[in-house]
N, C-alpha and C positions, 0 to 999 in steps of 0.2 A: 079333350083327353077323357075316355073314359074313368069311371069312379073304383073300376076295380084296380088301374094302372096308377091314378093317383094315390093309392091305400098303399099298393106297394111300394113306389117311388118314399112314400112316407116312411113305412117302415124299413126301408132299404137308409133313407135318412136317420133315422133313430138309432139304428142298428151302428152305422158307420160313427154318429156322434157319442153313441156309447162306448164303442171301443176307442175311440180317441179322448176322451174325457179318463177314462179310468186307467189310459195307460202315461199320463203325464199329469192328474191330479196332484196337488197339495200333500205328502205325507202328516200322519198325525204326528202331532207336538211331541219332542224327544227321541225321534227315531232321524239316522241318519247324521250320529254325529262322532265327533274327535275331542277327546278329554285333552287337557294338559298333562305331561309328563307330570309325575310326582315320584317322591323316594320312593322307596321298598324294601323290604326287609324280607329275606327269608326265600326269594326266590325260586323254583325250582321247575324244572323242566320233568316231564311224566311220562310213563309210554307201556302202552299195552300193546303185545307183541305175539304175532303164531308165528311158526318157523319151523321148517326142516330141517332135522341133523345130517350129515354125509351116511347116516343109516335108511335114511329114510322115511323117518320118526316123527310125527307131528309134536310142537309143545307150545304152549301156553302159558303167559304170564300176564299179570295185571299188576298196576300202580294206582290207576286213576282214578278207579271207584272204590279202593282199600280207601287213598286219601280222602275221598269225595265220603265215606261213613264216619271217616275219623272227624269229620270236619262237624259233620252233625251230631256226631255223639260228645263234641267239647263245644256243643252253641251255648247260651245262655239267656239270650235276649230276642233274636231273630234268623231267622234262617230265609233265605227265599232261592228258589230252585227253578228254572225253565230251563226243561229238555223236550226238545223236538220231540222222539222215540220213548214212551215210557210204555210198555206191553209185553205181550207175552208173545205175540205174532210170531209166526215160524219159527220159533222158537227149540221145537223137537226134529230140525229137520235131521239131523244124526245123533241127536241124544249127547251132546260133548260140549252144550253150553250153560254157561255160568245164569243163575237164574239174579242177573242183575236187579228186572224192576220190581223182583217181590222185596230185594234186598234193601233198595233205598226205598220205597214206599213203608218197610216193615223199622227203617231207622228211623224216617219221621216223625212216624205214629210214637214207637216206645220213646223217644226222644220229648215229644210232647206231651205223652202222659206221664212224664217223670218231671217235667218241668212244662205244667200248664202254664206257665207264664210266658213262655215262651211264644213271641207272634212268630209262627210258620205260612206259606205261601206256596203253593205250587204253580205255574205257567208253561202251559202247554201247546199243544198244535191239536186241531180238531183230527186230525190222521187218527190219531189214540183211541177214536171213536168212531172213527169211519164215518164223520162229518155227520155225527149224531147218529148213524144208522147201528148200533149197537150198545150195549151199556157197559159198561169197563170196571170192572170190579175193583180194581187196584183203585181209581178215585173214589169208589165210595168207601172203602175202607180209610183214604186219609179224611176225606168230608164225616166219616162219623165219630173220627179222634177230632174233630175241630181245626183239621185244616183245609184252608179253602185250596179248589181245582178251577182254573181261570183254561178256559181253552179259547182260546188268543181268535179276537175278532178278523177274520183273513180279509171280509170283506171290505174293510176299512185301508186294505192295503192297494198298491199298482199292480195291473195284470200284466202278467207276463206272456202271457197267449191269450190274446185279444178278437183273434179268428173266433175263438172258441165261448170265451168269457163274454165277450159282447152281448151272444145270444143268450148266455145264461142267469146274467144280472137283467134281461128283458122277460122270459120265460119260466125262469125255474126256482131262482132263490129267493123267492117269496113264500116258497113249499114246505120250507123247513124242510124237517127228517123226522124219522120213527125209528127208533131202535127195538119195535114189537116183532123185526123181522120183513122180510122181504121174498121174493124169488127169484133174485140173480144169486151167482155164486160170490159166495165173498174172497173176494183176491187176496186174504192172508190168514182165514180159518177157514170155521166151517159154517157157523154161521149163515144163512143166507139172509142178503141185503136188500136195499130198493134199491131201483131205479137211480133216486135223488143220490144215494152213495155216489154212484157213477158219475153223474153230471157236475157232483162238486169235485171229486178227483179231477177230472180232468182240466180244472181251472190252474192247474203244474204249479203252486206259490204253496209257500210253510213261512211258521214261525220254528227258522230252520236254529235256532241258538241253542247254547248245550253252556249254563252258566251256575254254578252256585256261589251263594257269598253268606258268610255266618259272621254272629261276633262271638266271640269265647274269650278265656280268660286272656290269649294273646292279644286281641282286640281283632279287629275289622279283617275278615278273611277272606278273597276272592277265586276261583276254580273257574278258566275257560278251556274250553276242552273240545275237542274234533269229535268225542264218544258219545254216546247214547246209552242211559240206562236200561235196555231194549235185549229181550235174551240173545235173539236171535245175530243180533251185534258184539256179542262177549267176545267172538273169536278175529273180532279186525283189530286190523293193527292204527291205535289212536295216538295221538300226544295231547298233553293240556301242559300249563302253567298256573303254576298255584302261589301265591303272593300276601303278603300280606303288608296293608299301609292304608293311608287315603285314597289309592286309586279305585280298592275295593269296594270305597261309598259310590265313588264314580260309577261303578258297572252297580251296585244297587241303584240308583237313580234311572239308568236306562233301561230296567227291569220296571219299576215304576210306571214309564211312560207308557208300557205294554198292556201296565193292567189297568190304567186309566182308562186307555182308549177299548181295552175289551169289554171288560164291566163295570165302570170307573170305581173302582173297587182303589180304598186307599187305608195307607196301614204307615203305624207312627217311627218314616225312615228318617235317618240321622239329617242334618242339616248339608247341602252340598258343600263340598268342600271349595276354600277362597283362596288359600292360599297354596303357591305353587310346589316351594321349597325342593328343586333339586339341585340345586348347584355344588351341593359338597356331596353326593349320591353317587356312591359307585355303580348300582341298577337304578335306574329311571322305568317306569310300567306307566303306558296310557290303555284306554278303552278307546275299539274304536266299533264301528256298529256299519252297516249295510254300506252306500257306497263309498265311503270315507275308507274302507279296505282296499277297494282297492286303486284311491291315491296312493294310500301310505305302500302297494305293494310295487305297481309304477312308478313311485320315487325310489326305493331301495333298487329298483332296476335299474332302473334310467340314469341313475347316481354312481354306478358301479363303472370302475375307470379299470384299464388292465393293469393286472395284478392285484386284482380283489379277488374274492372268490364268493358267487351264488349256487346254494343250493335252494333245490326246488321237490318237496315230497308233497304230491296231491294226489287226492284221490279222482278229480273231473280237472281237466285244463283245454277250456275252450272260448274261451274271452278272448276275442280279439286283436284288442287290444295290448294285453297281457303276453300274447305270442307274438305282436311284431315288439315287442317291448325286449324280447328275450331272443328274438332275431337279430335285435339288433344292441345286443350286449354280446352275441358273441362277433359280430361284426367286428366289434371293439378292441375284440381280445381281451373281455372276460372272462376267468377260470368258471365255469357255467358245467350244471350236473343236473340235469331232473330226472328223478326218480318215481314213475307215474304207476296205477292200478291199471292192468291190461285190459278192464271193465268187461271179465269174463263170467263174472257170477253175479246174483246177487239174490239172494234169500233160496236157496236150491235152484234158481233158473235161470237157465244159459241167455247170455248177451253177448251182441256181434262187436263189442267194442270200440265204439262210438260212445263219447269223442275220442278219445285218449291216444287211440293207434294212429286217427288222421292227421291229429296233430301233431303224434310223437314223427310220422311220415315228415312232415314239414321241418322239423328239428334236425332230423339225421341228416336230411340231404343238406342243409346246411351247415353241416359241423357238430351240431349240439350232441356232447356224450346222453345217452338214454338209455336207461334198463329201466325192467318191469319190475313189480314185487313180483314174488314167487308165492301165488295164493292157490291155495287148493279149498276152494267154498266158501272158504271169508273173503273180506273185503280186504285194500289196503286202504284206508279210511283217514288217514294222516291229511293233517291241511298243515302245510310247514315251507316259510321261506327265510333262509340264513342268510345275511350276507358279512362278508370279514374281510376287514383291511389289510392291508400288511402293518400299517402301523397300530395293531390291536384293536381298532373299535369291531363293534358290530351292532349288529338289531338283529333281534330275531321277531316273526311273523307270524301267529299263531290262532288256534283257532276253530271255529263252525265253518266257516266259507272257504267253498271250492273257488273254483278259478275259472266262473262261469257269468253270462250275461245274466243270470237268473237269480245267482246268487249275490252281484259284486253293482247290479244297475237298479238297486232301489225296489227290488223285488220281494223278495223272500226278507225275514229279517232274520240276519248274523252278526255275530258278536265277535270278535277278533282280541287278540290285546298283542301290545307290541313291546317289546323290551329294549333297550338302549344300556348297554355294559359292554366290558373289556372281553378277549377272547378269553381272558385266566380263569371270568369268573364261571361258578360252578352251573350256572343257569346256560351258558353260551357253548364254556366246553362240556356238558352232556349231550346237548343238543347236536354240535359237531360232532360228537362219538357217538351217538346212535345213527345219524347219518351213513359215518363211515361205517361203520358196524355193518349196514346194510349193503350202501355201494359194492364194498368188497369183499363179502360174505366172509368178514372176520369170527374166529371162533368157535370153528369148525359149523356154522347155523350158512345155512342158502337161503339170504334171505330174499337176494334177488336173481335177476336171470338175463343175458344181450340181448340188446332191440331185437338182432334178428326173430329171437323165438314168436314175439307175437305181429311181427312186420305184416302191413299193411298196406298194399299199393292200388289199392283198386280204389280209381278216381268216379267211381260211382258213390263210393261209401263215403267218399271226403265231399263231395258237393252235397250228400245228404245230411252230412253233420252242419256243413255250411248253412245248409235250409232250417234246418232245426236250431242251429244258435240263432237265429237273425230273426226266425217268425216266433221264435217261443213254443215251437210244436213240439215238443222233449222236455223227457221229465228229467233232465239235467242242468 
């Protein structure tokens, strides 16, 4: 065998045992896990909302980063913050959004220079940087009030497009980045980037979580949330749940495990909690983080016997498993609703809606009731799954993570929290009434619109979604 065939056959080996090494590696310590149920106090279900009136009328409201200021401006002792999206990126594309990341970058700082005692944290996604190809003002503004910017080691995590990553953990990310500038165009300013920008985008994996947790004078306070503090994000329609108890040390500890493994960067968090205590708990809250979501979202399925009722609000549903899961709950004759993003927009630019129509395709023809949100340039961005008994229980499902292989198989890391209460309680029935609110455009607000408007039958587009869930080739 010649020497140049054996060089390749080698590298053709390398290549192959690289991508197979890094797409079933070991995860680092603390990721991938399921808290225990614990009490809760104070519960509440959040939602930022765009909507059409029967005029025609766009409008606009927020809960989530009102709460998410108020939380930082009553800390005391500690704050710690990882959002995926904290920027200004596309931010101006019609001049009609909220400038989110100056507003929480601008509470931290004053927050910490009013009370320098205060240990603060930020954790982030290298996205915010364009994988160091740029410099981000918003962190150096909190890095010179003395709070630190952890942008979240990706390399340490499992590739979800392995075609691609393979060759790049051989080739490229050894190169680092420059943020002195480049001459590609940059995909979300104007900036121009390198090359290296490029090659680490296309590795499709984030530190996709969206968490804050403070202590104030109420004690230990937790914020999981579908939203980004991200301008160009003000106009999607989000939910989070905001809580307050032990569980919220819980979601600080799996905040923890992130900045160990990025910069092992460690800062003085409460002791983990030992004891359980929910037995006399009208709400129960756990955390739950990457694919332990979605156990816990295939068990509320799978559990659901006729005469329950599941709803379903995502913004991506193309997990697998997750759709025959939801096949076959209505097989069952369970009362079954999803409510998906026709994945028509997203930052001003047109998408052929994949996945969301192939699957919503697969739904209909089976039964499953399906309407769109009704979005005109924003997103519907919600990650929400209900389920309710007849005899009052429920869980509700909440959270960073879509309903995606990417997101739900140990990929990306997301932070979920799950709730266990009565339909009465105020956490369950909001929940259920924004729901409804949307389904059936109560209110005189359209908030959604019939499967037919965005129906989708062309079995080119549904084998392409196929191809792109299974190999990882999709930034979904």
């Amino acid at each position: 065998m010649s020497r140049g065939r054996l060089i390749l056959l080698a590298l053709l080996g390398l290549y192959l045992a690289t991508g197979a090494y890094h797409l079933y590696k070991p995860l680092p310590d603390g990721l991938d896990v399921v808290t225990p149920y614990r009490s809760a106090t104070e519960v509440e279900f959040l939602v930022d909302a765009t909507w059409t009136d029967t005029g025609g009328d766009r409008h606009t409201e927020h809960e989530i980063f009102d709460a998410a200021l108020e939380m930082i401006d009553r800390a005391e002792s500690l704050i710690v913050a990882d959002f995926f999206l904290l920027n200004r990126f596309a931010g101006e594309v019609d001049g009609t959004h909220r400038p989110l990341s100056t507003e929480l970058v601008d509470a931290l700082a004053e927050r910490h220079a009013e009370r320098p005692e205060i240990a603060a944290l930020l954790i982030t996604d290298p996205f915010n940087t364009l994988y160091g190809g740029i410099e981000q003002p918003l962190f150096s503004r909190l890095e010179a009030h003395g709070i630190p910017v952890i942008e979240t080691d990706l390399r340490a995590l499992r590739d979800p497009n392995p075609l691609w990553s393979a060759a790049w953990r051989i080739c490229c990310q050894w190169f680092g980045n420059s943020p002195r500038g480049g001459w590609l165009p940059n995909p979300v300013g104007d900036t121009a980037v390198t090359l290296r920008t490029y090659l680490a985008l296309l590795n499709f994996k984030a530190n996709h979580r969206k968490t804050l947790v403070t202590n104030g004078p109420d004690g230990w306070t937790g914020l999981v949330t579908s939203g980004n503090p991200h301008d160009a994000s003000s106009r999607h329609d989000n939910v989070a749940v905001r809580f307050r108890g032990d569980a919220a040390i819980d979601l600080l500890h799996t905040e923890r495990a992130v900045a160990a493994f990025s910069n092992d960067t460690r800062m003085a968090f409460p002791d983990p909690v030992e004891d359980n205590r929910t037995a006399d708990s009208p709400v129960q809250v756990r955390i739950l983080t990457e694919s332990r979501i979605r156990e816990a979202a295939l068990e509320m399925i799978d559990s659901a016997v006729p005469g329950d009722r599941l709803d379903l609000w995502m913004f991506y549903l193309s997990h697998r498993a997750i759709v025959e899961s939801l096949l076959a709950a209505q097989r069952r004759g369970v009362d079954l609703r999803v409510l998906l993003d026709p994945n028509v927009d997203a930052f001003g630019r047109q998408k052929r809606g994949i996945p969301n129509r192939q699957v919503a395709l697969e739904l209909d023809a089976a039964g499953v009731p399906v309407r769109w949100c009704n979005t005109a340039g924003e997103q519907c961005h919600a990650k929400m799954l209900l389920h309710r008994a007849p005899n009052g229980e429920a869980t509700l499902l909440a959270g960073s993570a879509n309903l995606t292989r990417r997101n739900l198989d140990n990929f990306n890391l997301e932070t979920n929290v799950q709730v266990l209460a009565d339909t009465g309680t105020p956490v369950i029935a909001d929940a259920a009434g924004v729901f409804d609110a949307r389904w059936n455009n109560e209110q005189d607000r359209v908030h959604s619109l019939p499967y037919a408007d965005y129906a989708d039958e062309s079995r080119l587009r549904y084998w392409r979604y196929r191809l792109m869930e299974a190999t990882g080739l999709s930034s979904f």
